[in-house]
Structure formats: structure tokens, C-alpha cells
C-alpha angles and dihedrals in degrees: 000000000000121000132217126209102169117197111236124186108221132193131239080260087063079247112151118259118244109232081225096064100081126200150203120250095265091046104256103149121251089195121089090222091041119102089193128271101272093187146354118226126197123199127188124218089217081087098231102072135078136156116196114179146131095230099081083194098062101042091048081060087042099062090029084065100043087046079061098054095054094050077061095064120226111317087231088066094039095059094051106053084049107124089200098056096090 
């Protein structure tokens, strides 16, 4: 099974973020309509992770990292198919 953990901008309001409204590095909006993007927010479908924070940079390697961990597969399972582990 793949999982998903999109990536979503989200205002001050806790409003969602529109992908249209683009931003500087630091989240000040570039759109008129924009107040700025105050934090990004991953999800993953797996049910049991989420990354809430206002640095976009470190929740995208957030959720990179926990992607990866499910490619793995669980560490249960992984300890025990390893042919090293008698």
C-alpha cells in the first residue's frame, strides 16, 4: 500500500491556503488577497503522522522521512526477517 502525506499552506485563520497564492521563502504572501502562509501542515494517510509547522522546509523533510519509513516497511517486521538476528 502507498501512502500520501500532501503538503497544505495554511493562514493565521487556520484557512486553507490556496496553491495559487505564491510566496517568498519566509511566507509573506506574493498574492494581494494573500495574509501570508503562517504554517504548512502534512498529513499521512497511514492515519498516525502529522507535521504542523511554520518552516515549509522542515515539514516537507518531515514527511520525506516518514514516506521512507514506510518504503521500509514496520521495524517489527524488519527485525524479524533479518537473517542476522539468531
Amino acid at each position: 500500500m502507498s501512502f500520501r502525506a500532501p503538503l497544505t499552506n495554511h493562514h493565521a485563520d487556520d484557512t486553507l491556503c490556496p496553491a495559487d497564492h505564491k510566496h517568498t521563502v519566509s511566507g509573506k504572501p506574493l498574492h494581494p488577497d494573500c495574509p501570508g502562509r503562517a504554517y504548512t501542515q502534512a498529513v499521512c494517510s497511514c492515519g498516525d503522522w502529522e507535521k504542523k509547522d511554520d518552516g515549509k522546509g522542515y515539514v516537507n523533510e518531515c514527511r520525506r522521512r516518514h514516506l521512507a519509513d514506510h518504503a521500509q516497511g514496520p521495524k517489527v517486521l524488519r527485525d524479524l526477517l533479518r537473517l542476522d538476528a539468531f
